[in-house]
C-alpha positions as CSV (number, residue, x, y, z in Angstrom):
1,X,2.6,-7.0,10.8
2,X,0.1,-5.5,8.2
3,X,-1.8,-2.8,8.9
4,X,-4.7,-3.4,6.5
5,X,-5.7,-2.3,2.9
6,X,-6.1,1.7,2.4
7,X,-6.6,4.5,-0.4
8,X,-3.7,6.9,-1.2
9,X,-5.3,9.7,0.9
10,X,-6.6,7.5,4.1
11,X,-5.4,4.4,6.0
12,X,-7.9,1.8,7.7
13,X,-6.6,0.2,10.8
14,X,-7.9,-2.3,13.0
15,X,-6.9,-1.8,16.9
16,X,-8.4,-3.4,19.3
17,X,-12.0,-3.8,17.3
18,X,-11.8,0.1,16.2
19,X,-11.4,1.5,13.1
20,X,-9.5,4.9,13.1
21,X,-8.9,7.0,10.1
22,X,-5.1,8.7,9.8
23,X,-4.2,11.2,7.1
24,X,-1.3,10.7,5.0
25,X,1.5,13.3,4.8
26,X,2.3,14.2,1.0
27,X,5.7,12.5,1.6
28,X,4.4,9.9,2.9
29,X,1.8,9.2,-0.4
30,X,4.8,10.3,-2.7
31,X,7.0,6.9,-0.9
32,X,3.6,4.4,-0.9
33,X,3.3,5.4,-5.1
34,X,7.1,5.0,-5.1
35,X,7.0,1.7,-3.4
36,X,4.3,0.6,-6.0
37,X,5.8,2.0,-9.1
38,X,8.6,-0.1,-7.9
39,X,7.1,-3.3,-7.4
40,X,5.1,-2.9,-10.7
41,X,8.5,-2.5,-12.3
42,X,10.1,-5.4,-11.1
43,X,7.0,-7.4,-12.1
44,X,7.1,-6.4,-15.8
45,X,10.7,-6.8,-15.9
46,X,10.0,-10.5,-15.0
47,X,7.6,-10.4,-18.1
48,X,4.9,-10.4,-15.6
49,X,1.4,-8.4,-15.1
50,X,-0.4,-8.2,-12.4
51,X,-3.6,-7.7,-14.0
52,X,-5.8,-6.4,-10.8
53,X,-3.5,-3.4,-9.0
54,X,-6.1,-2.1,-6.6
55,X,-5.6,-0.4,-3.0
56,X,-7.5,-3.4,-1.9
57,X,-4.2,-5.9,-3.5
58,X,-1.9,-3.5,-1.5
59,X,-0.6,-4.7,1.8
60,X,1.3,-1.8,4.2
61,X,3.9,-2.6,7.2
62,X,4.5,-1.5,10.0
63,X,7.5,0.9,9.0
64,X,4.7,1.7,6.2
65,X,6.6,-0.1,3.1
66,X,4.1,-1.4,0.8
67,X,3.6,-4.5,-0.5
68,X,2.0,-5.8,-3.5
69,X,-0.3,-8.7,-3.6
């Protein structure tokens, strides 16, 4: 399931037609850049580029592994 789009210091997430607003742990920023950093790589090493890399293209799970879109 994704949890929704978010900024490196705050997560959005729609429960139940409420918006709450969770804080991110430093450890748990340092493994969402990681997990970007790592899909970028993989990209260009396809000789691909994204071309719009935005919180908003960035899709989290529910064991909080990021996604880009």
């Amino acid at each position: 399931m994704i949890l929704g789009t978010f900024s490196i210091t705050i997560v959005l997430v729609f429960h139940e037609a409420s918006m709450k607003v969770l804080f991110l742990f430093l450890s748990l920023r340092a493994s969402i850049l990681r997990d970007v950093a790592l899909a970028m790589n993989y990209l260009h090493a396809k000789d691909k580029i994204h071309m719009d890399l935005k919180s908003h293209n960035l899709l989290v799970t529910d064991d909080w592994k990021v996604k880009v879109c």
